[in-house]
C-alpha positions, 0 to 999 in steps of 0.5 A: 953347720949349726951356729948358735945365734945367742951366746948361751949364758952361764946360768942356762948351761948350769941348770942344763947340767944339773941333771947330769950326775953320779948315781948313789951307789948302793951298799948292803949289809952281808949278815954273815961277816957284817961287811958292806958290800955291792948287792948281788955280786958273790963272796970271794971266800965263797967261790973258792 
């Protein structure tokens, strides 16, 4: 079993965390009802 020989310190585990994060979402703009919303995905009054 692999054992660590060196205790890790807490500024080493921080700047490998770093990296792990949410991505930004985006948002666009529907020119017909101005409202944010995700890109690609269909309008629920038009699918009726």
């Amino acid at each position: 079993m692999a054992v660590p020989k060196r205790r890790t310190s807490k500024s080493v585990k921080n700047k490998r965390r770093t990296h792990y994060k949410l991505p930004r979402v985006t948002l666009a703009k529907d020119p017909e009802t101005g409202e944010y919303r995700l890109p690609h995905r269909a309008n629920r009054e038009d699918v009726k």
